[in-house]
N, C-alpha and C positions, 0 to 999 in steps of 0.2 A: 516904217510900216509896222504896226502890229500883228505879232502873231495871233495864232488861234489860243493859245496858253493864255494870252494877254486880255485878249477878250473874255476869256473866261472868266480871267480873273478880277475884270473891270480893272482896266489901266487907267482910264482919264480922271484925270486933276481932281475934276470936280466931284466925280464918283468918290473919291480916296476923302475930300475935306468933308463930305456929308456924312459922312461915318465917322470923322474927327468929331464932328461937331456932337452928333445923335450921345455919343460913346462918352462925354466929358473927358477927352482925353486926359493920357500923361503919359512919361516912358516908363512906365511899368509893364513888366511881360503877361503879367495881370490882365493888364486891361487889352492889350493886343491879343489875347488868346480870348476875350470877351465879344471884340469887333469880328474877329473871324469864326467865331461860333455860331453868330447871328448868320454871319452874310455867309454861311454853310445852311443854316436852318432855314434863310428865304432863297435858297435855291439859287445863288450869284456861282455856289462853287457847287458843283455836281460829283457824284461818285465817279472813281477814277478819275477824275481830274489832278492835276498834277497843280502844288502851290509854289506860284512862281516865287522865290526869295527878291531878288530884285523888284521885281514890280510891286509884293508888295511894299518891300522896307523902304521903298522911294515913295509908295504912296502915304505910306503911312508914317514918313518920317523919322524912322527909328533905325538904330544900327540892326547890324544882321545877328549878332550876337541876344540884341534883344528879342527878334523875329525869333532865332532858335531855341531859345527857352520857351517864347510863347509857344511854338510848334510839339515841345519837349510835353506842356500841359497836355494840349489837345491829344497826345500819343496816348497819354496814360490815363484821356478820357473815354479812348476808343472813337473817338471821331475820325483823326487822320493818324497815317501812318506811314514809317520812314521805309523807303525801300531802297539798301545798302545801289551807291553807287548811280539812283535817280534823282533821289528829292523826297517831299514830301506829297502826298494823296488823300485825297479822300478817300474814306474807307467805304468799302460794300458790305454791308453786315452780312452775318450769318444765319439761318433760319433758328439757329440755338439764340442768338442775340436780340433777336426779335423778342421770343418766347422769354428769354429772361426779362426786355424792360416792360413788357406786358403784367409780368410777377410782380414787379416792383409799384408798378400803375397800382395794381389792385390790394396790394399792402397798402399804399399812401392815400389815395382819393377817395373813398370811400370815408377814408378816419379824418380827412379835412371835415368832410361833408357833417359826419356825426358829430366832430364838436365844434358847428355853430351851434348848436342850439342852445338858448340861453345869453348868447353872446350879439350886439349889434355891431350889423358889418355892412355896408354900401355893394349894392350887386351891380354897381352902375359900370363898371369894366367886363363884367362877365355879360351883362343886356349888350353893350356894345358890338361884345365880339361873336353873340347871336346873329342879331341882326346885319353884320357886317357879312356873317353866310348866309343868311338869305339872304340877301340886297345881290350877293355873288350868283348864288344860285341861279337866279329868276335872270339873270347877267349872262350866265352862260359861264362865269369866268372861274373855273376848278381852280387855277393856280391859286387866287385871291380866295376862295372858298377852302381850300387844304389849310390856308396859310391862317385865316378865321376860326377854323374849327382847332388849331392847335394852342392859340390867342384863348381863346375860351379854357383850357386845362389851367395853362398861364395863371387866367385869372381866379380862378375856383383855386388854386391851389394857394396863390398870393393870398386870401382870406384867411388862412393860419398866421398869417401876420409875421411869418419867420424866413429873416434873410436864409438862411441855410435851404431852408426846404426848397426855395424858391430858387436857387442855385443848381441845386439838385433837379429841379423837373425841367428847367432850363437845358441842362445837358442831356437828361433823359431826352426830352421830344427833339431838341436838335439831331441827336443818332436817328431818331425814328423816322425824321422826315428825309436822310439816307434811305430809307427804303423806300417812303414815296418815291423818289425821284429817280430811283434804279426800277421804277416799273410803267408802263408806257399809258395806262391810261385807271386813274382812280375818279373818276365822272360817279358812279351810282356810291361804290364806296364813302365819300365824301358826305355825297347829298343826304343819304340813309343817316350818319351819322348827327349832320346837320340837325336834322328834325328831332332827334333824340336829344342833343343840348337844349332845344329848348324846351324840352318836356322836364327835363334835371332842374335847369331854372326857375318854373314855373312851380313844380315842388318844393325846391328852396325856398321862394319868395312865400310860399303859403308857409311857412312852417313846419312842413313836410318833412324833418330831415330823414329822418329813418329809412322813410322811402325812396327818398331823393338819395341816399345812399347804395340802396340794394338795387335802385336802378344803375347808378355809376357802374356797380359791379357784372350787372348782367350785360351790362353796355360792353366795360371792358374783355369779355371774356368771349363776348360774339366777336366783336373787330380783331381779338387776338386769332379765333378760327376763321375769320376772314381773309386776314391778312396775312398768317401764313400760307393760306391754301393758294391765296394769288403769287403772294411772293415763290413760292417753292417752285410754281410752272415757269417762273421767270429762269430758273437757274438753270 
């Protein structure tokens, strides 16, 4: 029988090889600290949750020695963390770790933003992942609408054309949506932000960059007072 740790964790077969497959596997602790970043960031492993070693290193096929270095990444990304004599966990951030990756949002996106100009780049991933929150919106569906609106950073940031950055905002929004998920209801949150991506968009696509910049910025720095203010009543 499965435990509740197991469900958590998605134990079944099939759950484990969809993720092989998505992930282009191989035994590198690389790529296994890749797969559990994601399935942290769509909300499979929730804060506090506790990562089962067996469940996954059976689903995921890999010795445990490789699971533990993957785990050893994620520590020293702030994602999960080892608690002497439990396991490993997801992390709950702090309202200072908030505030810092909000710092860093507004250091980076902005400066994507201002140097397209001059430059041809396809917005066909960033229209997508508009449209894919409103389609949610009008849906009802927050989870799939959270998960949209963070697909849209993704994709604006991937327009710099650099593996590295795109690493990096990777691990960023993954910690972030830790905080979504340690809070019980972001419905108008979401939605508000929603209609704001497509106004950034729509600036982009005219050639707007400037603007479509100084928006990101004022974007970032409302959601950063929004989302402390909610998150801190949580604690």
């Amino acid at each position: 029988m499965n435990t509740e740790e197991d469900r958590a964790a998605g134990s079944g077969t099939e759950d484990w090889a969809e993720e092989l497959a998505q992930a282009g596997w191989s035994s590198k602790a690389e790529h296994v600290a890749a797969i559990l970043r994601r399935r942290i960031a769509e909300g499979k492993h929730r804060p506090e949750n506790r990562m089962s070693e067996e469940t996954i290193s059976k689903g995921l096929k890999v010795s445990r020695n490789t699971l533990r270095e993957a785990f050893r990444l994620l520590v020293h990304e702030g994602i999960v963390e080892h608690r002497h004599g439990q396991g490993v966990f997801v992390r709950r951030l702090s309202v200072a770790d908030v505030v810092d990756l909000y710092r860093l949002r507004q250091v980076v996106q902005p400066a994507v933003i201002r140097d397209l100009k001059g430059r041809s780049v396809s917005l066909g991933q960033v229209r997508a992942a508009v449209e894919e929150a409103e389609a949610a919106g009008l849906a009802a569906d927050w989870m799939v609408l959270g998960t949209a609106n963070l697909r849209f950073h993704l994709a604006l940031t991937a327009l710099a054309g650099s593996r590295r950055l795109d690493e990096l905002m990777n691990r960023v929004l993954a910690e972030l949506r830790l905080v979504f998920y340690a809070m019980s209801d972001l419905r108008e949150f979401h939605a508000t932000y929603a209609a704001r991506n497509r106004k950034i968009l729509e600036l982009i696509d005219a050639g707007a960059f400037a603007k479509a910049a100084n928006e990101m910025t004022s974007y970032l720095k409302a959601a950063e007072r929004d989302l402390v203010e909610r998150y801190t009543a949580t604690r």
